[in-house]
Every structure is written in C-alpha cells, then in structure tokens.
N, C-alpha and C positions, 0 to 999 in steps of 0.2 A: 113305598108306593102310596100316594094320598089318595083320600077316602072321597076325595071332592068334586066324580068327576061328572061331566055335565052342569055343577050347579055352582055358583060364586056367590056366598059362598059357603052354602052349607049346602050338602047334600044325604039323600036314604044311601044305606047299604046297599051294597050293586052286587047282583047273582043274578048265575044264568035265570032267563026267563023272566028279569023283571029289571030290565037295565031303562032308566028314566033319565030325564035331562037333554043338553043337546054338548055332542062330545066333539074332541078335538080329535086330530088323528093321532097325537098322541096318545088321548084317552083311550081311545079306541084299542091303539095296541097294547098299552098296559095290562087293560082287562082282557083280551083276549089270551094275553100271557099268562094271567090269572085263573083261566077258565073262567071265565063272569061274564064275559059279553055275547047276546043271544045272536048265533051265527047259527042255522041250523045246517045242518047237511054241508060242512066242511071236510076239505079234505085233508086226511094226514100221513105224511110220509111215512112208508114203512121202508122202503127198499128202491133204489135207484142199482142197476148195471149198464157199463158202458162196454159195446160188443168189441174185441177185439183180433177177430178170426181165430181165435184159439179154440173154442168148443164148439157142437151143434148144440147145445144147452143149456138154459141158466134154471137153478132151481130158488125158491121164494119159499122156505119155509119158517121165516115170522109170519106169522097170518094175526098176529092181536086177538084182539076180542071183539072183532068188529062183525058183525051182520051182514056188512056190504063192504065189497073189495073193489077194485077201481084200475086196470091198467091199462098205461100209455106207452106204445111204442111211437118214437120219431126216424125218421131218415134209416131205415134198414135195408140194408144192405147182404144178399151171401156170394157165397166163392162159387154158384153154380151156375150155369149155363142156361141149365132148365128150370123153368118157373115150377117154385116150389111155396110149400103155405108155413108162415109160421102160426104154430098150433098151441096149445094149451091141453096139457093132461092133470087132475087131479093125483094128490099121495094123500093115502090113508095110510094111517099108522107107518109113514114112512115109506109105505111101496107105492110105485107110480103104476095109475089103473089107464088098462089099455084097452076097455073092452063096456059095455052101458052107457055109451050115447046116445045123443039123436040132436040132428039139427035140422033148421030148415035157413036159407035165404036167398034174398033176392042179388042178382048181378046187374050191372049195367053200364053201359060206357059211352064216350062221344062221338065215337066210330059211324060212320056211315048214317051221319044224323040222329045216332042213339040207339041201340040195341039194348034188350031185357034179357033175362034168361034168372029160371031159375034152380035152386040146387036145394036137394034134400037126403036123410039118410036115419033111416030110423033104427042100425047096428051100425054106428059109428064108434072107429077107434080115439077120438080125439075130440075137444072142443076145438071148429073151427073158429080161426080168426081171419088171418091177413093172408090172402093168395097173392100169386105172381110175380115172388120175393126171387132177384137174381142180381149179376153184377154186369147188365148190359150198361153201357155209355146213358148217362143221364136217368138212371133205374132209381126209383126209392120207395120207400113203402112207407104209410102211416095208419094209425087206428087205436081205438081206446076199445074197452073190454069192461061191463058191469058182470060180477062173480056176486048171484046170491044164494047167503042160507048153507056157505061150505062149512061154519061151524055148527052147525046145527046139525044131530044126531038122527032125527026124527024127519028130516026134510030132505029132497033132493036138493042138489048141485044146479041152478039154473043161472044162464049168461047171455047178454046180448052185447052186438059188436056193430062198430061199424068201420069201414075202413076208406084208403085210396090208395091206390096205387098207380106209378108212371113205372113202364116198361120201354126204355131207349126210343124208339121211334113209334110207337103204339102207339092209340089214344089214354088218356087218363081213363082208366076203369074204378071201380067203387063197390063194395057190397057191404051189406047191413043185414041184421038176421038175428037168430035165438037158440041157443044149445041148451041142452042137458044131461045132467049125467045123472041117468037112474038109479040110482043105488041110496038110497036114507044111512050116510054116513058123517061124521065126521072127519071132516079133509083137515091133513098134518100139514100140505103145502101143494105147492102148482109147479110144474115145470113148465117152462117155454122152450119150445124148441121148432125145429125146422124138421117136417113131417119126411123127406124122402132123405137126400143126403148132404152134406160142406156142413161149411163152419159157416156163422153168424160174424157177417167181417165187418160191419159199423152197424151203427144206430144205437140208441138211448132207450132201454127199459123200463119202465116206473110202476110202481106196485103204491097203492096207496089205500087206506082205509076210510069209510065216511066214520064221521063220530055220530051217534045219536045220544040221547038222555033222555032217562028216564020222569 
C-alpha cells in the first residue's frame, strides 16, 4: 500500500485522527483497511442471521469489545397469527436474565388520522423491541436497537429502539422508546427472540459493534 495518499507527490504519515490531503476513493478505502482513516463512529459487523422458521430464537454471543452494540432487524416475519413482539433478553455468564427491566415508549399509527398511545413497565421481563410481528398477507416488521454499556461491569444495560410495522390490512404503526436492564453486570450475550410463541419464519438479523478510539 503506498504512503502517498492525498498528496502527489509526497505525503505525512496517515493515522487515525490526523488524515491530511485530498483522497481518492481508493485512498480512502486503503486506509480505512488500514485502520488510519478518521471515520468516527463506524459500524462493524459482528453477526448477521437469516430467520428460517426453525427456532423462536437466535442467540449473539460475540459481543467484542465494543461499548456500544447496534441491531437491525429487516422484513420479519412469524408463523403466528397473533401479534406478537420480537424482544431482546440479556446473558450473563451465559444465562439468559428474565427478570430487571423497565421501559417506557411511545406508539403511534396512521389509523384514523393518527392515534398516540403509550406504554410503560417498570418489572419488565424483557427489552422491548419490535411489536405486531405475525404472518398476516403483506405483514413485516422493521427496527434497529442501540445496546449501551453491556460490557461494562459497574453500569447498567441501557437501549433505545425504534421500529415499524405493517400488519395485512392495518395501518403502518411505529414505536420508538428506551429500556433498561437493572442489574450493574457484565452481559456474555443477547438473545432475540419472539416473546409469546412460533418460529421466527423470515427476516434478516444484524448485530453490529460501533468502534471508538481512544
């Protein structure tokens, strides 16, 4: 890899936090293959699953070293009838904790001109996510999920989400919101899972870490 980049044709050493010149997008990806090129708050793949109706669960326990965790669900889909949530539980040391929640958020939909409503629980079994997950005709669910502070020993487990869902002839609904799990632990991993009963029969899972530097 040449040392040359942004400048023709001499250029400084290039490390994060002090990238000078003007770069090509070649440059550009070189260095960031390098780890040299200043991108703050990038994200990095840790774990992608694709649902295939076989379990109600997928567990994620590479967690890295990261401070802040990052998941994306696309187009989900279950085998149930009844609208059900897909939820998020912490593992400590391996065990999945069912019990030191609390969330609160907001709902809202296009229904009737827009309706609000909202929802709260301060002994919750789970980190809410994504409600109204079923396999009605033209049904999907989407939403991303910020996890902070699960490696940290001395901190709780906090998350905010925000989601959308289409339920077959419904209107599009939405809700966005903040969980927490009280407990000052180091989390082993997350499970995802569908909170009442079926299998998870499509959709794309992504788990992803931001990078920071120090």
């Amino acid at each position: 890899m040449s040392n040359e980049f942004g400048y023709i044709p001499e250029s400084p050493e290039q490390s994060f936090g002090n990238n000078k010149g003007i770069f090509t997008p070649t440059d550009i990806y070189d260095l960031t293959r390098a780890d040299k090129y200043t991108n703050y708050g990038q994200l990095e793949l840790i774990e992608t699953v694709v649902a295939d109706d076989t379990v109600t669960s997928y567990d994620f326990d590479n967690l890295g070293d990261y401070n802040v965790h990052f998941f994306t669900a696309n187009d989900i889909t279950s085998d149930n009838t009844s609208s059900q949530g897909l939820d998020v539980r912490v593992k400590v040391g391996g065990s999945v904790q069912s019990s030191n929640y609390q969330f609160a958020e907001q709902l809202g939909s296009t229904k009737s001109g827009g309706t609000f409503s909202e929802s709260k629980n301060t002994s919750a079994n789970r980190i809410i996510w994504i409600p109204n997950v079923d396999f009605e005709t033209n049904s999907s669910s989407h939403g991303y999920l910020y996890l902070y502070n699960a490696l940290d020993s001395a901190k709780y487990t906090f998350g905010t989400h925000h989601c959308v869902t289409r339920q077959g002839s419904n209107s599009p609904r939405f809700t966005f919101g903040s969980n927490v799990y009280t407990v000052a632990n180091e989390c082993s991993g997350f499970r995802v899972f569908l909170a009442t009963s079926g299998n998870i029969t499509g959709g794309t899972i992504s788990l992803y870490g931001i990078k920071e530097y120090s």
